[in-house]
C-alpha positions in Angstrom: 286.9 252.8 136.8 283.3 252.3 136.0 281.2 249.6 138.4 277.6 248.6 137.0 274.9 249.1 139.5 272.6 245.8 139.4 272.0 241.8 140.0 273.9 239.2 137.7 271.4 236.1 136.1 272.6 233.9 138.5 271.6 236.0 141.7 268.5 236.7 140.1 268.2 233.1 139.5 269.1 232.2 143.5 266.4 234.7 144.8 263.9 233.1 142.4 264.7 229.6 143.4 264.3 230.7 147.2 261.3 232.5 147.0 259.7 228.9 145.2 261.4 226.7 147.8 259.7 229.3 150.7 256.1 229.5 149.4 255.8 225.4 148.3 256.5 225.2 151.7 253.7 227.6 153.2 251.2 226.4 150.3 252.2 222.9 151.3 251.4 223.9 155.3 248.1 225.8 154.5 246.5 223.0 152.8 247.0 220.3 155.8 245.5 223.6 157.9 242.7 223.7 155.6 242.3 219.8 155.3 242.1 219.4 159.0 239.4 222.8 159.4 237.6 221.0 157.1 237.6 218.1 159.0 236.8 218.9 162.0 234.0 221.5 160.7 231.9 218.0 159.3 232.5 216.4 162.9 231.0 219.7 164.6 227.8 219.4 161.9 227.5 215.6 162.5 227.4 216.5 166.4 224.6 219.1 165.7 222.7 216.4 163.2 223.2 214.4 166.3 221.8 216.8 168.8 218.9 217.2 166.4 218.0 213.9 166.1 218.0 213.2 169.9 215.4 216.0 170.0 213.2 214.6 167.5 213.3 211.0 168.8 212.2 212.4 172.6 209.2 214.2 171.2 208.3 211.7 168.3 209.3 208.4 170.1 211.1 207.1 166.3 214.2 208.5 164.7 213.2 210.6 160.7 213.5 207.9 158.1 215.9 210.5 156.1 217.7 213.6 156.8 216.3 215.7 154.1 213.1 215.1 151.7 213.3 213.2 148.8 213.1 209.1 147.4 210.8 207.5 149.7 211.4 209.3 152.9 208.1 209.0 155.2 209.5 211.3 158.3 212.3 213.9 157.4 214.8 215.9 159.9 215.1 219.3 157.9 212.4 221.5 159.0 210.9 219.4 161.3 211.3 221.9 164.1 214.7 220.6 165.6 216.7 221.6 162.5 215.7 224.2 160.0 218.3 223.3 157.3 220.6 220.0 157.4 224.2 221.0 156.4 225.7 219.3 154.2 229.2 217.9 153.5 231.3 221.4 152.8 233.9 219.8 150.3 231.3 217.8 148.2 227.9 220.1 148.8 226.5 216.5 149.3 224.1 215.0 152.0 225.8 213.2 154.6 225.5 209.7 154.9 222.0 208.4 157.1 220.4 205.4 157.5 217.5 205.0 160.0 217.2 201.3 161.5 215.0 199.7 162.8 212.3 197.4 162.0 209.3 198.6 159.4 208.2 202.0 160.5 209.8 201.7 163.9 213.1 203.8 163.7 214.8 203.0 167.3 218.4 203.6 166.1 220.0 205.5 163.2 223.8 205.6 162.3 224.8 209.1 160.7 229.1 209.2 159.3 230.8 211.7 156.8 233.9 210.8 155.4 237.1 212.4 156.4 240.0 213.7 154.6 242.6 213.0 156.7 243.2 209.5 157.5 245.0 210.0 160.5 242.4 211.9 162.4 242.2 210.6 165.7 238.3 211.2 165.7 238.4 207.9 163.0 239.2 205.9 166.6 235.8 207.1 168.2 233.7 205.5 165.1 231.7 203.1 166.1 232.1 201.5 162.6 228.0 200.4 163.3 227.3 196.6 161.4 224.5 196.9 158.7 220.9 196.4 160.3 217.5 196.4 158.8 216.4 200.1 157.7 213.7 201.3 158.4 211.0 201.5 155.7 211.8 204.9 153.6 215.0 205.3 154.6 218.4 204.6 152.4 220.5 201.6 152.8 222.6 201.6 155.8 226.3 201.7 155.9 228.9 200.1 157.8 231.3 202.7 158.3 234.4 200.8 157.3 234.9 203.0 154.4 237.9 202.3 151.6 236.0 202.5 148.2 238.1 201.8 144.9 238.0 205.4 143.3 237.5 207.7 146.4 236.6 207.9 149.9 234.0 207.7 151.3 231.6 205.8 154.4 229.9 202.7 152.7 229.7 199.0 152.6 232.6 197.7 151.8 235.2 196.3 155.0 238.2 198.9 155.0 240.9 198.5 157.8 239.3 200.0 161.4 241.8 202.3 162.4 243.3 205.5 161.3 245.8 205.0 158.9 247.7 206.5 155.6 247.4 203.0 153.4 244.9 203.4 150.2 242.7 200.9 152.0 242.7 202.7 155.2 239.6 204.4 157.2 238.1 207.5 156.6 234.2 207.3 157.8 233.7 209.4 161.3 230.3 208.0 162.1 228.1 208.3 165.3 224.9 206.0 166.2 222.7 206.9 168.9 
């Protein structure tokens, strides 16, 4: 009696469908991984913006009207001394959000946010969801920090719900003010 040496279709078939189950599952956990490193990589910039800005304000006596040059920005951060380059959002290459306030020139105060991608980061609860003030002159139109935009998220002007949440409308600005 000859035996054939081999797999039938339908073990093949099994292995296959295993193998897919198995790696959706570990593609599925990797992205979450690189969701939250990306996360809390912006809240580690924003705390080194922060840091910078602190500087600048003790030696200048007024927060920089802008982050980096361009527009109408008077007083800039990036190589000012205190920070050589400003990083910038590592998802969208894009600034992150800054608004000097104060009143004319005098920039007392600032309010600096990124949106996050996870909703339920528990850093959204530290926010301090800042309420528009006058900007100072040459810097860009505050923010609130309540940040559900129709088409994406990010940290702007329209009311959102202040808490960390999974809902469409929910919160996804981590911002900081002095």
């Amino acid at each position: 009696m000859k035996y054939n040496k081999g797999f039938t279709l339908i073990e093949l078939l099994v292995v296959i469908a295993i193998i897919g189950i198995l790696s959706s599952v570990v593609l599925a956990s990797l992205n979450s991984a690189r969701v939250k490193a990306r996360d809390s990589g912006k809240i580690s910039q924003l705390r080194q913006i922060r840091y910078a800005l602190e500087m600048y304000y003790d030696k200048n006596g007024n927060y920089p009207t802008c982050l980096k040059a361009g527009g109408s920005c008077t007083t800039v951060l990036e190589g000012s001394g205190f920070m050589s380059s400003v990083p910038s959002n590592p998802l969208s290459g894009l600034s992150y959000y800054y608004a000097a306030r104060g009143s004319g020139t005098n920039c007392n105060s600032y309010h600096l946010g990124a949106s996050l991608e996870d909703k339920n980061n528990k850093a959204l609860l530290t926010g301090p969801d800042a309420t528009i003030l006058p900007v100072c002159t040459g810097s860009y139109p505050g923010f609130s920090g309540l940040s559900y935009a129709a088409g994406g998220q990010q940290c702007n002007t329209v009311v959102g719900t202040p808490q960390p949440t999974a809902l469409a409308t929910g919160e996804t600005c981590y911002d900081l003010v002095p």
